[in-house]
N, C-alpha and C positions, 0 to 999 in steps of 0.2 A: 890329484893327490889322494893316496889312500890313507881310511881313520890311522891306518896305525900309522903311518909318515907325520900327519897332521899332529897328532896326540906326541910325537916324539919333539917336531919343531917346537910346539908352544910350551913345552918342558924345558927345553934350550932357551927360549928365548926367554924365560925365565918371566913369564907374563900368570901363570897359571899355579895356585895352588889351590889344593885337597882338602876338604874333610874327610873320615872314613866314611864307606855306604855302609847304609844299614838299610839292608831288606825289609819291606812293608811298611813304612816310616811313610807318614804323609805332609812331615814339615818340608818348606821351604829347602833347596839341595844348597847347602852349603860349600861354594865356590866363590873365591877371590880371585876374578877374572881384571887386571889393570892393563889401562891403558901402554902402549910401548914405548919407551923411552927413544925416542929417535928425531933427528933433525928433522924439523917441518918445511914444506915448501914454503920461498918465499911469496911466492904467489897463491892469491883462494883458489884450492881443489872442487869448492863444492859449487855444486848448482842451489842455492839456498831454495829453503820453503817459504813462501807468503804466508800471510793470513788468509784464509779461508775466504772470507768476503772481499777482499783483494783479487785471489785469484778468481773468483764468481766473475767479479766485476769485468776484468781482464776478458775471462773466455765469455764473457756474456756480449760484450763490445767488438768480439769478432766477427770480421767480416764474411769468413766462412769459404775462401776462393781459396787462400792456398797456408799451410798450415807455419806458423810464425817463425820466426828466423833463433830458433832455440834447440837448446839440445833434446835428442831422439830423449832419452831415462827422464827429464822434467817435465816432455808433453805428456808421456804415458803416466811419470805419476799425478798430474792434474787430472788426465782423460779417467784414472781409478778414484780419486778423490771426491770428483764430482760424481760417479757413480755410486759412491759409499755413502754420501750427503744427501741425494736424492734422485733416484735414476731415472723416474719421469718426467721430473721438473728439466731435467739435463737432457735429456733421449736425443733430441736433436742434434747438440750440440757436438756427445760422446760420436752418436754414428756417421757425423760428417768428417770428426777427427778418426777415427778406424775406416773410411773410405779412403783419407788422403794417406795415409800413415806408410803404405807403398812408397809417397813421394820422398819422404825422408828414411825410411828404412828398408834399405832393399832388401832384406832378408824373409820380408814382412808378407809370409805366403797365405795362403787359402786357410791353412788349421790357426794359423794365429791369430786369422780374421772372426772363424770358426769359434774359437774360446774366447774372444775378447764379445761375440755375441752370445756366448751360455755365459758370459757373468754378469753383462747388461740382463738377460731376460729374468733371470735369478734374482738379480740384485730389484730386478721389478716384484717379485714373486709370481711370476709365470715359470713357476717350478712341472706343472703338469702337461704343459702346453713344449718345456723341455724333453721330458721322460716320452710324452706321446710320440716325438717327432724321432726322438733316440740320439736326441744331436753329443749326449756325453757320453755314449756308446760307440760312436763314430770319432769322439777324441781319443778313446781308449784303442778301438782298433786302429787309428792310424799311427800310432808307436814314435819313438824316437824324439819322445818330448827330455827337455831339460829340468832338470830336478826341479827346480819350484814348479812345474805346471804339472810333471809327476806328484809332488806334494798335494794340491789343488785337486787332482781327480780323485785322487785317495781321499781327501776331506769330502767329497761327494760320497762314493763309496758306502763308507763309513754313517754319513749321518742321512742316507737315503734323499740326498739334492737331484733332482732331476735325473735320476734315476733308479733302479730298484735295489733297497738296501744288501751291501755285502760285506761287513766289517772283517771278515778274513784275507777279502780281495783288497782291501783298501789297506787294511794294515799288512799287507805285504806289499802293496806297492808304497806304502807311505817308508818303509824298510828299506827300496829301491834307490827310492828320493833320499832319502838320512845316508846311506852310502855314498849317493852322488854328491855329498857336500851341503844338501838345503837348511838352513838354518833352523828352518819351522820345524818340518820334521824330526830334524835331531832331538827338537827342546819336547815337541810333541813326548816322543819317546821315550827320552828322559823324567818326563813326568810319569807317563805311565810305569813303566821302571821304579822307581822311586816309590811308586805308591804299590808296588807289590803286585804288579801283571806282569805276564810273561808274555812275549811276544817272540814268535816264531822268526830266525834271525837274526835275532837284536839281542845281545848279552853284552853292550859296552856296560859298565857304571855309570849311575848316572852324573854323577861328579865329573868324569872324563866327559863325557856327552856334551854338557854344560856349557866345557872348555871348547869343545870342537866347534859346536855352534858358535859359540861366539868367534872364536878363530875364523870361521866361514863368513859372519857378516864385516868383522873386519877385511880381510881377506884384497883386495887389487885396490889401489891408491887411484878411484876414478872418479866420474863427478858425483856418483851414488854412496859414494862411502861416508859421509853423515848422517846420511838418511839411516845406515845402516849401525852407524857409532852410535848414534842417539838411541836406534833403536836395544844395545846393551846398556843405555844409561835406562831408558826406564824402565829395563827389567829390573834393575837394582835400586830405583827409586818403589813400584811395584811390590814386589818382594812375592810375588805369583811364583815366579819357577826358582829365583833365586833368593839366599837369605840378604833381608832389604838391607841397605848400606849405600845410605845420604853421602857419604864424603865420597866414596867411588863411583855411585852417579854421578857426581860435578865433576869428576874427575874426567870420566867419558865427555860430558858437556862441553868441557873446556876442552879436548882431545879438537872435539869435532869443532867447535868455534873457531880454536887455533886453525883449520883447516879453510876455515869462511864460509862455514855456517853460523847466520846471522839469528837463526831461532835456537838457536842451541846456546849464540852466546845471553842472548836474553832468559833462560832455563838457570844460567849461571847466577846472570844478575837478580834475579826473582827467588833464586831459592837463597841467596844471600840479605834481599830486602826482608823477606817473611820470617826468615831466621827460625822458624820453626825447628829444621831439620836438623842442620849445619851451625856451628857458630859463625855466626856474622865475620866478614873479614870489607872493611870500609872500602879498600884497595881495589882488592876484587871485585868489588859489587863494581864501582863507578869504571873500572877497563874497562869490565865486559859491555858494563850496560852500555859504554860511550859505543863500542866496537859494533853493539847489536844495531845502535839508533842511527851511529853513520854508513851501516849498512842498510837502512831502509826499513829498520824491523818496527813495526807502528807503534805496539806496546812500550819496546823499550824508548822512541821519539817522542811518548805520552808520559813517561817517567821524569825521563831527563826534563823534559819542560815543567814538571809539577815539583821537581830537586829544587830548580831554580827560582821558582815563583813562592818556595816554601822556606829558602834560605836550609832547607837537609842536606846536609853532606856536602853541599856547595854553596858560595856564598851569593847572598841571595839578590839575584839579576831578573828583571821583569823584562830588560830587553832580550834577554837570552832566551826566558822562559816563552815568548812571545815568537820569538823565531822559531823552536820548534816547534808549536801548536799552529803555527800558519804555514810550517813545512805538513804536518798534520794533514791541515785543512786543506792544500795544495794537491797534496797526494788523494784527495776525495773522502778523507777520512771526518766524518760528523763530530765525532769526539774531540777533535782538534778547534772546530768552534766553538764547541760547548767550555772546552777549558779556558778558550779565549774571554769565552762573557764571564765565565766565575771569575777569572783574574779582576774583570774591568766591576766586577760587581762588589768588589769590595771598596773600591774606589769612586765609581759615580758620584757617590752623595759630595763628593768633596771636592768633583774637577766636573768642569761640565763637558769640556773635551773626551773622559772617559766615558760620561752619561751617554754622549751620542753616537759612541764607538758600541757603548754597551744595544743601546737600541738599535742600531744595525745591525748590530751581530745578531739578535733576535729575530728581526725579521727574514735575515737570512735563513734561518733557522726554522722557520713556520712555512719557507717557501720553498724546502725539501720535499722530496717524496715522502717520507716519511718521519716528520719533526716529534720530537719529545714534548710529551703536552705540557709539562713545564714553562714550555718557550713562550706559549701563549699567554699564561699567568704572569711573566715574568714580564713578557710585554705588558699587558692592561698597567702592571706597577708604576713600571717607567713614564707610563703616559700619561697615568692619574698624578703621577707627583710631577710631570712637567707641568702640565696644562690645569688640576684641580679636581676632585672628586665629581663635582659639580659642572665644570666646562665638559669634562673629556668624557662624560658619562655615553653618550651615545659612539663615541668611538672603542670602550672598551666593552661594553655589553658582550658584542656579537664575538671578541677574543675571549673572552672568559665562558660564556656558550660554548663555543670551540674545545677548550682548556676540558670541560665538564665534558664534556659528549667525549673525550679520547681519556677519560679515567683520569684528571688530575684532580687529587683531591682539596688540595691548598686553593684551584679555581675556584669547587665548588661552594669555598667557602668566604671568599671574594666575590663572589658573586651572590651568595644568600645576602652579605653585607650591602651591595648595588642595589638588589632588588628590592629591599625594603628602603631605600633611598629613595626609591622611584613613587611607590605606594606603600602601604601599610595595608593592605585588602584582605579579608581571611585567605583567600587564595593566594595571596603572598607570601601568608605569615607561614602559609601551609608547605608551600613550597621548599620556603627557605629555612625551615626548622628540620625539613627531608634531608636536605643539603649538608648543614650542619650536624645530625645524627649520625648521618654516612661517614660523616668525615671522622667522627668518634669510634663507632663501631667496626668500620672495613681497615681506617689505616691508625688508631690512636692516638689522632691529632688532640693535645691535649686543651691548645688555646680555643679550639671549636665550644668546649665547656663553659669557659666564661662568656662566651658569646650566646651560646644556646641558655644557660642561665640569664642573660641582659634580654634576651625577645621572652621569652615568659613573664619576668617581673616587668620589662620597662617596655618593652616597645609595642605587642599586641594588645591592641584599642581594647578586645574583650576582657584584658587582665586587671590588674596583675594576678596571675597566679602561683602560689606564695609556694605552695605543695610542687610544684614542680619546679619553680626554683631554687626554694632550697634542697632539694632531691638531687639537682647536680650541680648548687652549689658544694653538697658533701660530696660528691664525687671530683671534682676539682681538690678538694683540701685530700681528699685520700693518695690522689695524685700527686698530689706535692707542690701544684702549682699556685693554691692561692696565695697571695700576697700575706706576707708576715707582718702582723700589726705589733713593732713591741714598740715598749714604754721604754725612753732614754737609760732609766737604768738596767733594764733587763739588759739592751746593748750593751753597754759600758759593761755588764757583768758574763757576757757571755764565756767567756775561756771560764771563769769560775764555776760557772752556772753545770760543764760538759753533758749538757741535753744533747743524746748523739738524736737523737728525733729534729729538734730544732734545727741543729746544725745543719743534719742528712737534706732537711727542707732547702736552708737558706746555700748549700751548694750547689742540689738537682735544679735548682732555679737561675744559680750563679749559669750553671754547664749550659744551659738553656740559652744562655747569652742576655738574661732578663739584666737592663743597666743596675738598676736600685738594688740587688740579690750579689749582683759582681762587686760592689762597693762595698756593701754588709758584711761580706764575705772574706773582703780584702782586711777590712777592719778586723775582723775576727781572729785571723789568722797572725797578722803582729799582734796584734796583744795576748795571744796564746803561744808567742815566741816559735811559729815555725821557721824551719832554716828560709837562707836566703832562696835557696835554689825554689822551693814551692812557691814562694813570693815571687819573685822573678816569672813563674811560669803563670801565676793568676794578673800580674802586672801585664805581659802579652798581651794578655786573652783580653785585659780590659781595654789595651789600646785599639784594638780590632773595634769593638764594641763601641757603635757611636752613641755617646750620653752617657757612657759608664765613668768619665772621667768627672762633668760636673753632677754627676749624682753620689759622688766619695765627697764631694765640697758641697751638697746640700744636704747629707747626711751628718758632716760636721756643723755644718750651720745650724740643723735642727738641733742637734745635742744642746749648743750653746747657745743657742735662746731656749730654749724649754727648762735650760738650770740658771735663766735671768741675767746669763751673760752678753750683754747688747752688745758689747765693743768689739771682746770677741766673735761673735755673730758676725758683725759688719766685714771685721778683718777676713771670715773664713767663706765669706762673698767671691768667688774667681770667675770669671770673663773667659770661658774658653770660644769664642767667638761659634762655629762653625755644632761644636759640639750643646753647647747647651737645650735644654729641653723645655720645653712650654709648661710644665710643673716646677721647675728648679725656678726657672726666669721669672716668673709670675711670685715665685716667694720671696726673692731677692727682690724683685722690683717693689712687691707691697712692705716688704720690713724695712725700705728706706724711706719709703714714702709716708710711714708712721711714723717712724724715729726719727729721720734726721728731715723734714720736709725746709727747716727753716737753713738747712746746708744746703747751697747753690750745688758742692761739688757732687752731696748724695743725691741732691735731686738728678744732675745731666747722667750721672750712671746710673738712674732708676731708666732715665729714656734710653740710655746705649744699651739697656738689656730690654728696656721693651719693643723698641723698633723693628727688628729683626725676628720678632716671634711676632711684629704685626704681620709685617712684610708674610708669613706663612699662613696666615689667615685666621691665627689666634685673636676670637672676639673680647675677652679678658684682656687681654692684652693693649690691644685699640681702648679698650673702657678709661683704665687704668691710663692711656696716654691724654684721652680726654677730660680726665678729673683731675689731671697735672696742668693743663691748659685754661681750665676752668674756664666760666662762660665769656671769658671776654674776646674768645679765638674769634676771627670770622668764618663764618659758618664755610665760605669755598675754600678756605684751606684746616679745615679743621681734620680731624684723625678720622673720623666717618667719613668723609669726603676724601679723602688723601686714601684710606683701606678698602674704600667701599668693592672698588672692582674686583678687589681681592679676594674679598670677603666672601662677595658674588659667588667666585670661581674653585676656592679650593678652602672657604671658610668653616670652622668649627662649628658646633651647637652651639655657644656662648654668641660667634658672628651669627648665627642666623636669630637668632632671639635680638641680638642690637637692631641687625638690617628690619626685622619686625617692626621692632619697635617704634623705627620711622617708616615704615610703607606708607604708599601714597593711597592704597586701596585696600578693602578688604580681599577681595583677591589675594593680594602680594604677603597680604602678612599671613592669610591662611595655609600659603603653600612655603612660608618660610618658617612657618610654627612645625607646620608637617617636618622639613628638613631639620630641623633642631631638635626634634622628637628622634629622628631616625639614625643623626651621628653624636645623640648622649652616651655617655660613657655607662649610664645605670648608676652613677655614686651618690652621695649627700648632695655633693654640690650640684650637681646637671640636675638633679630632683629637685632641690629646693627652688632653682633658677625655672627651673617652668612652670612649677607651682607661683613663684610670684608674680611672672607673667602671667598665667592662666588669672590670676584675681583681677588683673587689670585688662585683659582680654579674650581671654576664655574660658569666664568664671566655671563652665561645667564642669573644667577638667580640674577645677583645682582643689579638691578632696580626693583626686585619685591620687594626685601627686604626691599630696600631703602623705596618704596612706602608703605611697613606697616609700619615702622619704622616711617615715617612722620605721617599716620595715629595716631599713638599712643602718640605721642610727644606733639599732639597737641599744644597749645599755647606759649610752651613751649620753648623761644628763645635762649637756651643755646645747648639744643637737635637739634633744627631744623638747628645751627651752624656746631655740630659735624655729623648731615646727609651730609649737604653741603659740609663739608669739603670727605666724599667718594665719591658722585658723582661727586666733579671735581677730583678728583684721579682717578674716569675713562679714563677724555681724551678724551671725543669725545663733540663736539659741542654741542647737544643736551641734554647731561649730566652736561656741564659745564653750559648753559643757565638755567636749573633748579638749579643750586648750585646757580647763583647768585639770582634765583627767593628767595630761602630760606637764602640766607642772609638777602636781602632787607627786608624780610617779618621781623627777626630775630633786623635788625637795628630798622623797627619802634617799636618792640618792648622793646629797648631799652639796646640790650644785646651789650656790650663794641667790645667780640669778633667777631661780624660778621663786626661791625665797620673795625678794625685792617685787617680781610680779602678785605674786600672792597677796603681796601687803598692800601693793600700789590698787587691787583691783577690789578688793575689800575696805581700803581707807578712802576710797571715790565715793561723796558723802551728795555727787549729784546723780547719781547714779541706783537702782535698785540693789542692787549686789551691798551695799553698805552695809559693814559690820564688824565693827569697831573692837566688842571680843575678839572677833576671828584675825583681822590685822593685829590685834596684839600680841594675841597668842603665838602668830605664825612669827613677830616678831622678836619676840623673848626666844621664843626657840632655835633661829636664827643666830642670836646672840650666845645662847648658850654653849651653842654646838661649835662656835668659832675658835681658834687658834688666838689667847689674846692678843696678838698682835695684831690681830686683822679686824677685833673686835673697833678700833677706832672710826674707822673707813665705816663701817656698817651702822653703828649711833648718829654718825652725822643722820641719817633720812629723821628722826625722831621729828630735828626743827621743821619739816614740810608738811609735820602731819598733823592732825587734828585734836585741838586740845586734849576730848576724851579720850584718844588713843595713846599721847603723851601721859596722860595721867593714870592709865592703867599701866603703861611699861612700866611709870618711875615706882607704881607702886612696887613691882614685882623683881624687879634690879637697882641695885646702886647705880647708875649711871656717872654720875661725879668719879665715886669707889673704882670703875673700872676703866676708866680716865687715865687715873690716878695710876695704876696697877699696869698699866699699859706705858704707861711714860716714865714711869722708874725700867721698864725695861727698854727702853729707849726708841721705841715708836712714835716717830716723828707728829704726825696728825694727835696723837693724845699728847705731847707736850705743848701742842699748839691749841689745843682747847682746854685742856688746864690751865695755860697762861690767860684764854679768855675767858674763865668761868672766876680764878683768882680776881683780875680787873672787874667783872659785873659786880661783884658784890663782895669788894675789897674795904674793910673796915678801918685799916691802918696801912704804915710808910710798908711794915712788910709784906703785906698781901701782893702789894705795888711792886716791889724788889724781887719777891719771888716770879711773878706773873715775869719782867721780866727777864728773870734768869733762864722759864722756859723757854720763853720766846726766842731767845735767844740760838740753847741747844736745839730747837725745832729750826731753826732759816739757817744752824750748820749745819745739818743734816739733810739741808737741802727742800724742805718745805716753801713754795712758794710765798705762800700766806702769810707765815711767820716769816719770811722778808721784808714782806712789805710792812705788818704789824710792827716791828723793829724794827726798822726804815721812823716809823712813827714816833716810836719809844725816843729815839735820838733826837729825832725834830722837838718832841715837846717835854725830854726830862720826866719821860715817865719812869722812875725805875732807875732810874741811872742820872746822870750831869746830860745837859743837854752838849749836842758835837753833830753839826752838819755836815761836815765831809764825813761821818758813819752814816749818817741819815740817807745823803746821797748816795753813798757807795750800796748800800743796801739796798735804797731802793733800785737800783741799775738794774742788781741782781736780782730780783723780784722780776724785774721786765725781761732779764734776759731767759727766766725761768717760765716763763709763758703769763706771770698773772695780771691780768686784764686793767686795773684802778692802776696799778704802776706803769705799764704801758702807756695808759691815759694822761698820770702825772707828768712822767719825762716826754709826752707830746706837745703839752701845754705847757710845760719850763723851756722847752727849746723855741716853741713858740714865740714865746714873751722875750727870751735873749735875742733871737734874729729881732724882734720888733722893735 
C-alpha cells in the first residue's frame, strides 16, 4: 500500500485525528491514534509474552535437538529477547536456535542467517570484529531486504555500528524503509521532522506520519499483532513521540487483551490498581486482571491471590488466595511461596497446623537456588518459638549465620541477641554491638536502638556505660520509638491536651504494630470523637496485632486502679485466652492476689491467667503460682517441678534467676546467672531482680546493678526508695552512706517511704546512727508536708518510737489538734484515735459518749479497728446501753475486714459452742 492509500484508509476509517504541524516544535506530535471499533475474534489471535524469567527458564531447559512445537514470530521473538537481556550469557542458546530456524522456516536463507549473526555479535559489542570482517557491508550489498531489516541497516548507517559512519546513506535508506511501511522508521522520521530536520525524501507531516506508523503496526490480524498493539499503547503511555494519554493507552491495552494478550491484559489491570494515571474503574481492574491470571500471566496470579488473602475488591477467601500462590509455586514461581508463608505467618501463633505448614514452606524456601535471606531468619523464629531460645539454640545459630552472610539485617540482629546468650566475652560484646549498628546505619532498623542501648547499660560485664547509653537512648526518643511514659491523666486528657508531637509519637508507634501504642491510640481517637470509619480502620489493624486486644483492657485497668477504683479494675480484668501478654497477665494475676486473695473465685482466675504464661516460660509467673500454693505443696508437684523443663528450654530472665536459685551446683547457677543477665529486658524490674540475687549470690555484682537500677529510676522517688532499701541490706558503710544519699534525694522528692526510712533508721537507739533530733525533725516535716488526710496514717509510727523522740514531735505539733482536724473531715483512722485518746483520759459520761460516737462513724467507714472497739462498746455499755446482737454483728465485721483479736474472738466463741 502506498503513504498516500494508507493516509486516506485511516481517514475513512475514521481512527485518526490531527493536530496542526508546526515546524521546529520539539513537543510531543499531537495525534489521537484509537483503537478500531470492530467485531473481535472469538478465539485468542495472539501468541502471548511470558515473563522474562519464565521464558529464561523455558529456553534454558531446552534440550536443544529440534526447535519447540511453537509458532515461527514467538521463537524469534524470544531468540531477540534473550539476545537484548544478555547475549553471552544466551550465545549458545540464540545460535543453536538460528542453526535450526531453516527447520521451521523455509524461507530462512543464508542473509537471514547472516543478520541474525551481526545482531548477536553487536548485541555482544564485537562492533570491530563486525566492521573488520564488512559482514553489514555484505547485508547492504546483497539488496532486497524487507523494510524492518531496511530500517535496521540504516540505524547502523547512521550511528557508525559495525560499520563506517554515513548518516546521508542511512537516512536515505531509512526513507526506503518509512515508504516500505516500517513502523520505526516512520516514527523515526517523524520525530526528526517535528523537530525541524529536513530530510531528503521525506516531506509527510509529522501528524500524518504518526498515523501511518501506527496504521502499519496495526496493520494484518496475525499472531504478532499485540506485540504490535501494545507497542502503540506505550507510545501513548511514554509520551516520547506522542502526546502522553493514559486513557488511550488502556484503550490499545484492552484492544490487544480482547485479542489474548495475556500481558496486555495485566497492563490493564495495573494501570487500574495504581490508579495513578487513569481513574480507577473496580470492574475493569478484576476482568482484566481475572482474564490476565487465567491466562497464565504470573503478576496478575500474584494479585488475584493477594485480592483474596486481603478481603480488596473480593471477598476475602484464604482458600482462593492459596490456590493461586500454589498455582504460582506450581508454575516455578519463588514469589508464590513466599506469598504462601506471609498468608500462614499471620496465623501460626494461633493454629499450629499453620506453624508447621509455615515451617515448610521456609525450608522449602532456603533449599532453592537462590532463597531470600529472610527465609532463614524466619526459620531460626519458628524454631526458637517451637522448641525455646534455650533448646533450639545450636539449631538456629548456623540459619541465622546464613541469614547474616546473604545481607539479612533483621538476622543480624537476631543473632547479636543469640550471641550474647551464649557468652557475654568482649569479643562478643564486640561482635554483636557491629551487628546491631549495621542494622541502624545500612537499613534503619529502628528496634536495633533499644537493643544497642540495653548491651551498653545492661549486658557488657565492663559497663555500664551511661554516655553511650543514653547517646541512643536519645536517638530512640528522636525516632519516635521510645515507649511513652504518661501519667493517667495526661491519658484521660489527651484529645484536650492536642500535643500533635505526643500524638505523632503514640501513632508512629501504633503503625509499627507496637500492642500498648495500638491501644493508647485507640483510646485516643474515641475520645477525640473520630468518625467510625478511622476507628474501624485502627480496630483492623488491632485485631492483626497479637496482644493489642488485652493491652486496651490493661490500659483500662491501669487507669482504674491508679484513680483507686479496685472494683472497677477487677471488672475491666478480660481473659483473651491466646492473646494475653506476660506484662498484662502478671498485673491481673498480682492485683487479685492483693485484693481479693480471701476470694476462692479471684484466686482460681489469678491461676487461669497465670498458668498459661507458665506454660511459656514466664519465671514471674511460676513465682506468683508458688506463693498461691504456699509451702505446703509437695515439693514433686509443686510449680518449679511442674515449669522447670520449661523453664530449662524457652524460660525468661525472671525463670533463670528461679532455676538459680535452686541449682544443685555452683556450676548451674553460674551459667544460669549468666543466662538471666543476657535475656533482661534492661528495666527497673530485671535490675532490681539481679541486684537482689547478686546480695545473696553474687554479692560483686550487686553495686553494679544497684547503679543501673538508679540509672533507670531516674526521678522516680518511690524506685530510688526500694534501691536504698538493697544497698543498706548490704551492710557495709559505704553502701549504707548511698542508701541514705537516695533517701534524702527520694524525701525531697516527696515520697512518704523514704520519710518513714529516715526516721526508722535514726530512731534505732541500738544502733550508732541514733539521733533523736534528726528522727524528729525528718518526722515533723513529714507531717507537715502531708495532705491532712493522710496525716492520720503517718502519727500512728509516734507510739513505736522512743520517748525522747515522742516528746520532741509533741513538743513541735499538736498531735491530739490534728486528730481532731482530720476526723471532722472524716478520715476514718483519726476518728478512730480520737475515740481512743477521748477513752484514755476520759473525765466524765461525755468524754465516754463522744469516744463512742467516733468509734462508731470510724467502723462505718469501714476501719477495722473501730469494729472491733465497737464491737466492745456494745459488749460492755461503754458509751451507749449495752446490746450483744451489735456487739456480735460488729465484731463479725471486724473479722471479716481482716482484723486479727476479732478473728481470734469468733475462733474461740465458735469453739466453746461446738464444745
Amino acid at each position: 500500500m502506498t503513504i498516500a492509500r494508507m493516509a486516506k484508509s485511516l481517514l475513512m476509517a475514521g481512527v485518526m485525528t490531527m493536530a496542526a504541524g508546526t515546524p521546529g516544535r520539539s513537543a510531543a506530535i499531537g495525534v489521537r491514534f484509537a483503537p478500531p471499533d470492530v467485531e473481535l475474534p472469538k478465539q485468542a489471535v495472539c501468541a502471548p509474552r511470558v515473563r522474562d524469567e519464565d521464558m529464561i527458564a523455558e529456553w534454558t531447559a531446552w534440550d536443544q535437538k529440534a526447535l519447540p512445537k511453537r509458532a515461527t514470530f514467538a521463537i524469534t521473538r524470544d531468540m531477540n529477547r534473550m539476545r537484548d537481556l544478555d547475549a553471552r550469557r544466551f550465545e549458545p542458546i540464540i545460535t543453536r536456535i538460528q542453526a535450526l530456524m531453516p527447520t521451521v522456516k523455509k524461507n530462512y536463507d543464508e542473509t537471514d542467517a547472516l543478520f541474525d549473526r551481526v545482531k548477536l555479535m553487536l548485541a555482544k559489542g564485537e562492533g570491530d570484529k563486525v566492521r573488520d570482517e564488512g559482514l553489514v557491508q555484505k547485508l547492504i550489498d546483497a539488496g532486497s531486504h524487507p523494510a524492518g531489516s531496511l530500517n535496521t541497516l540504516a540505524d547502523y548507517l547512521i550511528e557508525g555500528r559495525g560499520i563506517a559512519q554515513d548518516k546521508q546513506a542511512g537516512l536515505k535508506m531509512k526513507v526506503q524503509s518509512a515508504y516500505g511501511g516500517n513502523a520505526d522508521a516512520i516514527l523515526d522520521l517523524a520525530l526528526m521532522t517535528d523537530e525541524g530536520q529536513t530530510v531528503d525524501g521525506w516531506d509527510i507531516e509529522p501528524e500524518l506520519a504518526v498515523n501511518m506508523a501506527f496504521g502499519s503496526l496495526v496493520g494484518v490480524l496475525d499472531e504478532g499483532i499485540c506485540d504490535r498493539i501494545s507497542r502503540v499503547a506505550r507510545e501513548y503511555d511514554d509520551g516520547e513521540v506522542v502526546v502522553k494519554d493514559p486513557q488511550l493507552s488502556m484503550a490499545w491495552y484492552r484492544f490487544a487483551a480482547d485479542l489474548g494478550d495475556t500481558a496486555a491484559a495485566w497492563e490493564v489491570a495495573e494501570l487500574n490498581l495504581l490508579s495513578e494515571k487513569i481513574v480507577k474503574d473496580n470492574e475493569v481492574l478484576l476482568k482484566y486482571l481475572k482474564k490476565a491470571a487465567d491466562g497464565g500471566n504470573m503478576s496478575a496470579i500474584l494479585e488475584m491471590g493477594r485480592l483474596y488473602a486481603e478481603g480488596a475488591l473480593l471477598p476475602r477467601d484464604r482458600k482462593k488466595a492459596f490456590d493461586y500462590f500454589k498455582q504460582a509455586e506450581a508454575a516455578g514461581n519463588q514469589a508464590g511461596i513466599i506469598k504462601q508463608a506471609q498468608l500462614l505467618e499471620q496465623t501460626k501463633d494461633r493454629s499450629p497446623e499453620d506453624a508447621a505448614a509455615y515451617e515448610d514452606l521456609l525450608r522449602q524456601l532456603i533449599a532453592r537456588n537462590d532463597p531470600p535471606p529472610w527465609a532463614y531468619t524466619r526459620l531460626a523464629r519458628v524454631i526458637q518459638a517451637r522448641d525455646g531460645i534455650w533448646k533450639s539454640a545450636a539449631e538456629v545459630k548456623p540459619l541465622l549465620e546464613e541469614a547474616v552472610k546473604r545481607g539479612d539485617i533483621e538476622g543480624g540482629i537476631d543473632l547479636a541477641e543469640l550471641l550474647m546468650r551464649e557468652d557475654l566475652s568482649p569479643r562478643t560484646i564486640a561482635r554483636s554491638t557491629d551487628l546491631l549498628s549495621g542494622a541502624i546505619h545500612i537499613n534503619g532498623e529502628i528496634n536495633a536502638i533499644a537493643k544497642l542501648q540495653r548491651v551498653y547499660l545492661c549486658m557488657d560485664p565492663a559497663g555500664p556505660d551511661i554516655e553511650a547509653s543514653r547517646y541512643w537512648s536519645n536517638i530512640e526518643a528522636g525516632a519516635g520509638n521510645k515507649t511513652l511514659n504518661l501519667a493517667p491523666e495526661q491519658i484521660d486528657k489527651l484529645p484536650e491536651l492536642k500535643d500533635p508531637m505526643v500524638i505523632a509519637a503514640i501513632q508512629t508507634q501504633a503503625l509499627y504494630g507496637r500492642a500498648s501504642a495500638l491501644a493508647l491510640y485507640q483510646r485516643y481517637l474515641k475520645g477525640a470523637g473520630y468518625s467510625d470509619q478511622v476507628l474501624k480502620f485502627w480496630a483492623e489493624r488491632a485485631e492483626v496485632r497479637r496482644g493489642a486486644t488485652v493491652e486496651a483492657a490493661l490500659l483500662e485497668f491501669k487507669q482504674n486502679l491508679e484513680k483507686g477504683r479496685i472494683n472497677d479494675a477487677k471488672r475491666s480484668i478480660q481473659m483473651t485466652g491466646e492473646g494475653m501478654t506476660v506484662d498484662a497477665g502478671l498485673s491481673f494475676a498480682r492485683f487479685l492476689v492483693n485484693n481479693y486473695a480471701t476470694d476462692p473465685e479471684s484466686v482460681a482466675l489469678a491461676r487461669e491467667i497465670l498458668t498459661p504464661l507458665a506454660e511459656t516460660g514466664s519465671g514471674r509467673a511460676v513465682g506468683l503460682l508458688k506463693d498461691l500454693e504456699g509451702s505446703n505443696a509437695e515439693t514433686s508437684s509443686s510449680p518449679l517441678q511442674r515449669f522447670g523443663d520449661v523453664m530449662r528450654d524457652r524460660g525468661d530472665m525472671s525463670a533463670q534467676l528461679l532455676l538459680a536459685e535452686n541449682a544443685t551446683s555452683e556450676e548451674d547457677q553460674a551459667r544460669l546467672y549468666h543466662q538471666a543477665i543476657s535475656t533482661q529486658r534492661c528495666d527497673y524490674d530485671d535490675t532490681m531482680a539481679l541486684a537482689e540475687f547478686s546480695i545473696r549470690h553474687q554479692r560483686q555484682d550487686a553495686e553494679r546493678w544497684l547503679s543501673i537500677a538508679s540509672h533507670i529510676a531516674g526521678d522516680d522517688a518511690w524506685r530510688k526508695v526500694k534501691i536504698a532499701d538493697v544497698y543498706m541490706a548490704l551492710n557495709q558503710p559505704k553502701t549504707q552512706e548511698r542508701a541514705l544519699e537516695l533517701y534524702q534525694e527520694a524525701r525531697l522528692g516527696g515520697e512518704p517511704a523514704a520519710f518513714y526510712r529516715l526516721v526508722k533508721y535514726y530512731a534505732d537507739d541500738a544502733t550508732e546512727s541514733y539521733d533523736p533530733q534528726k528522727a524528729s525533725d525528718i518526722f515533723v516535716d513529714l507531717v507537715e508536708s502531708s495532705d491532712i488526710k493522710d496525716v492520720p496514717e503517718k502519727l500512728l509510727m509516734l507510739a513505736n518510737m522512743k520517748p525522747d523522740i515522742r516528746r520532741q514531735v509533741s513538743q513541735r505539733i499538736d498531735v491530739r489538734g490534728l486528730y481532731e482536724e482530720a476526723a471532722e473531715n472524716g478520715q476514718p483512722v483519726a476518728m478512730r484515735e480520737v475515740a481512743k485518746l477521748l477513752r484514755s483520759d476520759a473525765k466524765d459520761s461525755k468524754s465516754i459518749l463522744a469516744a463512742f460516737n467516733w468509734l462508731k462513724k470510724a467502723a462505718e467507714a469501714g476501719d477495722a479497728e473501730a469494729m472491733f472497739l465497737l464491737s466492745q462498746s456494745y459488749a460492755y455499755g461503754l458509751g451507749t446501753r449495752p446490746a450483744l446482737d451489735d456487739a456480735q454483728a460488729w465484731m463479725a465485721r471486724a473479722a471479716e475486714a481482716g482484723h486479727p483479736a476479732a478473728t481470734q474472738v469468733l475462733k474461740l466463741n465458735n469453739a466453746g459452742t461446738e464444745g
